[in-house]
N, C-alpha and C positions, 0 to 999 in steps of 0.2 A: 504494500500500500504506500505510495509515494506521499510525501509532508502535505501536498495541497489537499489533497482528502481528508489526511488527519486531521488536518487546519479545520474545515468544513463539518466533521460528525461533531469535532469537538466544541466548537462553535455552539452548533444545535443542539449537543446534550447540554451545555451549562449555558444555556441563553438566558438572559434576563437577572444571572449572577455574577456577574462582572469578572470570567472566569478565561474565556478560552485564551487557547494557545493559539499565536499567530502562524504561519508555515514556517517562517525563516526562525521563531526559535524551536519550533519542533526538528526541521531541519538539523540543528547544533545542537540539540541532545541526541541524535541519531546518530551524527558524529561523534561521540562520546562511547570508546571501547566498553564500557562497564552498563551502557543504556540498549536493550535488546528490547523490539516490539514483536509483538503478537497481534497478527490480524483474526478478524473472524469475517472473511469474506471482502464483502467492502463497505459492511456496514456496520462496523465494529473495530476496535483495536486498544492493545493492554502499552503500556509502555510502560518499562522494569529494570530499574536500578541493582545488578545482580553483584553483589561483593562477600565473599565466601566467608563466613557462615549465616550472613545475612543477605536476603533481598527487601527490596521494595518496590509494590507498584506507585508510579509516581502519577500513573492516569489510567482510568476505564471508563472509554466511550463508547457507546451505542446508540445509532443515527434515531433518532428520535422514532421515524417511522417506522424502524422494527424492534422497537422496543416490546418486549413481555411474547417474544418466541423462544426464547430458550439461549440465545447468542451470547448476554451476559455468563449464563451459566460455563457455557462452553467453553469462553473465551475464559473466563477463571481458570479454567481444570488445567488448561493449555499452561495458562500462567503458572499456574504455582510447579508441575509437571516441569517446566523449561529450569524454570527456578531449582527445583531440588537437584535436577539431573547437572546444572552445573556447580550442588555441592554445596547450593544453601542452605539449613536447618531450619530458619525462621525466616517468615514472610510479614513484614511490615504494610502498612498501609493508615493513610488517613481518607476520612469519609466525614462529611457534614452533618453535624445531628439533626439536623430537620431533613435529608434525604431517605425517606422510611425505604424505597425501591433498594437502593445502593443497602442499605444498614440489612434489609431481611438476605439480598444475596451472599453476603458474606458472611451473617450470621448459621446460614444454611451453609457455606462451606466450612464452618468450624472457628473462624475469626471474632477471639473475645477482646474487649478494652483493657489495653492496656495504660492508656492516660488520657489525656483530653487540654486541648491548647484554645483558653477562652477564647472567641471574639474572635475566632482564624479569618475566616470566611467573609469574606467584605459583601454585603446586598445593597444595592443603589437603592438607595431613597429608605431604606429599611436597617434595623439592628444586625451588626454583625454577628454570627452564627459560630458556636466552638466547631473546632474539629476533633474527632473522633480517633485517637490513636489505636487500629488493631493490631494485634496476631494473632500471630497461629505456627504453630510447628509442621513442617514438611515431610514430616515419617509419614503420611497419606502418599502424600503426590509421590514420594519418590518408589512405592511400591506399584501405585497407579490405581490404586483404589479412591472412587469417586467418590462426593459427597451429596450427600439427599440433597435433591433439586425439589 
């Protein structure tokens, strides 16, 4: 999936939060040896910060219009899967506490809080929102055993 696309779902999935990534820096964390993406198609994609014994996903988008088929699930299983297999133990991730969608998928993959960063999350015109620090351990993915969708 080439940065203008990403540019675009990412866009769409965080419209109206003062959030997306433009192409040219999607672009230059792609450049970045330790930033590997994960597409789901072309309507989806993980981007994952992998540094051994730790990863993190640093973003998961899906195009708005296929949202709630199964893509986010997918595109997790792949993530954390890529993650383990190059040797990470734990998988990081932050998530917006008022994004119930994003909070129930991960929570279905096994991802519990492990802290929370007030006021992360900047909302135009509106209160800024914590973010949600999870994990989760990677003895799953790395055997390849899925989690309840």
């Amino acid at each position: 999936m080439t940065p203008a696309r990403m540019a675009e779902i990412h866009a769409a999935a965080f419209a109206g939060q003062d959030r997306a990534w433009p192409e040219a820096e999607l672009a230059a964390m792609l450049s970045r040896p330790v930033i590997h993406a994960v597409a789901q198609g072309a309507q989806g994609f993980a981007l994952l910060q992998i540094l051994p014994p730790e990863a993190e996903i640093v973003t998961l988008a899906i195009d708005p219009t296929a949202q709630g088929q199964g893509l986010g699930t997918a595109l997790l299983q792949r993530a954390l899967r890529m993650a383990a297999e190059a040797g990470a133990t734990t998988m990081f991730l932050e998530v917006a506490a008022d994004n119930a969608p994003a909070r129930a998928l991960y929570a279905r993959a096994g991802f519990a809080e492990a802290g929370r960063r007030a006021g992360y999350y900047a909302r135009p015109g509106d209160t800024a929102v914590d973010a949600l620090v999870l994990s989760r351990a990677l003895g799953a993915a790395k055997t390849g055993k899925p989690f309840k969708s």
